[in-house]
C-alpha positions, -999 to +999 in steps of 0.1 A: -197+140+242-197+140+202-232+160+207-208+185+222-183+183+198-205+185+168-224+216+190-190+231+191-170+224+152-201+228+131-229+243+146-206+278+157-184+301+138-146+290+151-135+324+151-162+343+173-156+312+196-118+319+200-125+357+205-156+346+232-127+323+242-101+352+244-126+374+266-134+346+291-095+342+298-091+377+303-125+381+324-112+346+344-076+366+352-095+398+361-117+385+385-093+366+401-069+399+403-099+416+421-109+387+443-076+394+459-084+429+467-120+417+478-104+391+503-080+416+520-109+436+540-097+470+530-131+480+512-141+446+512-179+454+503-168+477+473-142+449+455-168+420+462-196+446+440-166+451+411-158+413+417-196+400+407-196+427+382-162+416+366-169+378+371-207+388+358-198+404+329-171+381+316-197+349+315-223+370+302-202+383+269-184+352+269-222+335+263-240+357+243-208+360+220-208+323+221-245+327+205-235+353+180-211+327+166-239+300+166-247+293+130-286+290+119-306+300+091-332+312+114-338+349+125-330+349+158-333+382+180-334+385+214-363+393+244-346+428+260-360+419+294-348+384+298-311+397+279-308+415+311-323+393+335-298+371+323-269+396+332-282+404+361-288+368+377-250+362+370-239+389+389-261+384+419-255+346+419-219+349+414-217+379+438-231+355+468-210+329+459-179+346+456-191+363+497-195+329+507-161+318+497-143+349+502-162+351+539-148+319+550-113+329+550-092+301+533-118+280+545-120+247+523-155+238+528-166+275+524-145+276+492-160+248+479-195+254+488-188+294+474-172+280+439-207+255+433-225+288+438-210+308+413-211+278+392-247+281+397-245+317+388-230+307+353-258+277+346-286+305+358-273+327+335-268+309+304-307+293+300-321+328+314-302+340+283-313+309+264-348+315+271-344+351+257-341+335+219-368+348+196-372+327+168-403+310+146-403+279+166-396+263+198-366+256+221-363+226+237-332+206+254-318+173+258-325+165+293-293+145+302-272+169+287-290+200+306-285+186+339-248+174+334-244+214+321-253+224+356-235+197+379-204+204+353-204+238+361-211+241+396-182+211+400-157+235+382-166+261+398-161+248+434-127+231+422-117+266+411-125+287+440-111+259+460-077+261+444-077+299+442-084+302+479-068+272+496-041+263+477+000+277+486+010+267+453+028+293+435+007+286+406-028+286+426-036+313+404-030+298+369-048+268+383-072+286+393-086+307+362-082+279+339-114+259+360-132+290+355-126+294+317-135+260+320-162+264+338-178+289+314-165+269+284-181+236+292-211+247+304-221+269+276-212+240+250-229+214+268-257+235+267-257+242+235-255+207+225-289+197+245-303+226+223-333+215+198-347+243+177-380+230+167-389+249+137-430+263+137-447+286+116-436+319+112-448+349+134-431+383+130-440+388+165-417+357+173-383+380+159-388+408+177-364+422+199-325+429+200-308+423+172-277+405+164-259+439+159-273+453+188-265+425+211-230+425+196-228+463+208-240+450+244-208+425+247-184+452+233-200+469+263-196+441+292-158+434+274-147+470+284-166+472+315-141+437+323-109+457+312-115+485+330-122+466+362-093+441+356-070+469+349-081+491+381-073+460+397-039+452+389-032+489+392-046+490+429-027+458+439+006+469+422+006+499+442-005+485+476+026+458+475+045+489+462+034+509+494+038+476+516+070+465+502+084+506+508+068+502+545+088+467+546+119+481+539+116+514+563+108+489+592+140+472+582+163+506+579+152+514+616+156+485+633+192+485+617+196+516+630+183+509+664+210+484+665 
């Protein structure tokens, strides 16, 4: 626990963390907006694609903004190919696990079994976007710490998706994103602190790739491709309760007339 800590106060710039922070509660509430559509069958297939991309994009921004705030005096850039692999991974992972759930229909085993999925998703994501670090040295990890990363994560993630889908709680949904913030949060800085940068000779071969500018460009990127999908959400489901709530009502006004 204090390797976390010390991972998270000193090792990372406080203020990209609350912004990474800020993106992942937004992505969390987004994806959770759009897993309702996704669960209602009305263009089921299309949601459940915006939902992995949504639920996707969040964790990835969230992690590599995460890593811009990581403080080092060592160049770092990043391998191109395994930057996306790493975004792509996420959203297929994520994408199954969010079928599995959603597929099961308020099904608490399938809910759970779904959530440790996409929990999955995020740990497959994070050290395939680990492994893209480009640096004169070598990465290695903690081994305790890396495998309590992964069973945190997947755990979260199956307490989340079981709370979001089985629970009547009016605040299900509050519940609900927090364990996936959480989710992302805890598994990214328990990562981070099994990290050991083992410094070798230099190689200008070893910094090649995207920069820290570019890569910032990248999350800008996945951030907007969130709002736009979390906003088209909310939109969508505003105006389907509109139009059920106005078909509600009509029902009403002829049966009292019937009467």
């Amino acid at each position: 626990m204090l390797r976390v800590l010390g991972c998270l106060t000193v090792d990372h710039d406080l203020h990209l963390v609350l912004l990474a922070a800020a993106i992942c509660t937004f992505g969390a509430i987004a994806s959770l907006v759009v897993a309702g559509r996704a669960g209602r069958g009305e263009r089921g297939n299309l949601w459940l694609a915006l939902l992995a991309v949504c639920a996707g994009s969040t964790v990835w921004a969230t992690h590599f903004l995460a890593m811009l705030a990581y403080k080092t005096v060592l160049p770092i850039t990043y391998d191109p190919g395994l930057t996306a692999a790493s975004y792509l991974a996420g959203v297929l992972i994520i994408g199954i696990g969010f079928r599995i759930t959603l597929q099961g229909r308020r099904n608490p085993f399938t809910a759970v079994s779904g959530g440790a999925v996409v929990g999955a998703g995020v740990t497959a994501l994070h050290y395939i976007g680990m492994s893209a670090m480009r640096f004169p040295g070598q990465l290695r990890y903690d081994l305790d710490l890396l495998i309590a990363s992964a069973v945190l994560s997947s755990a979260l993630g199956a307490a989340a998706l079981y709370v979001g889908m089985c629970w009547r709680h009016p605040q299900a949904r509050a519940v609900s994103a927090f364990l996936l913030i959480a989710m992302t949060v805890v598994l990214h800085f328990t990562g981070m602190g099994a990290v050991r940068l083992e410094i070798g000779p230099f190689n200008a071969a070893d910094t090649d790739g995207l920069s820290r500018s570019v890569l910032a460009v990248a999350v800008i990127v996945a951030a907007l491709v969130i709002l736009l999908i979390g906003m088209g959400g909310a939109i969508v489901d505003q105006r389907v309760s509109r139009r059920l709530a106005g078909e509600a009502e009509r029902f009403r006004t002829l049966a009292d007339g019937a009467l």
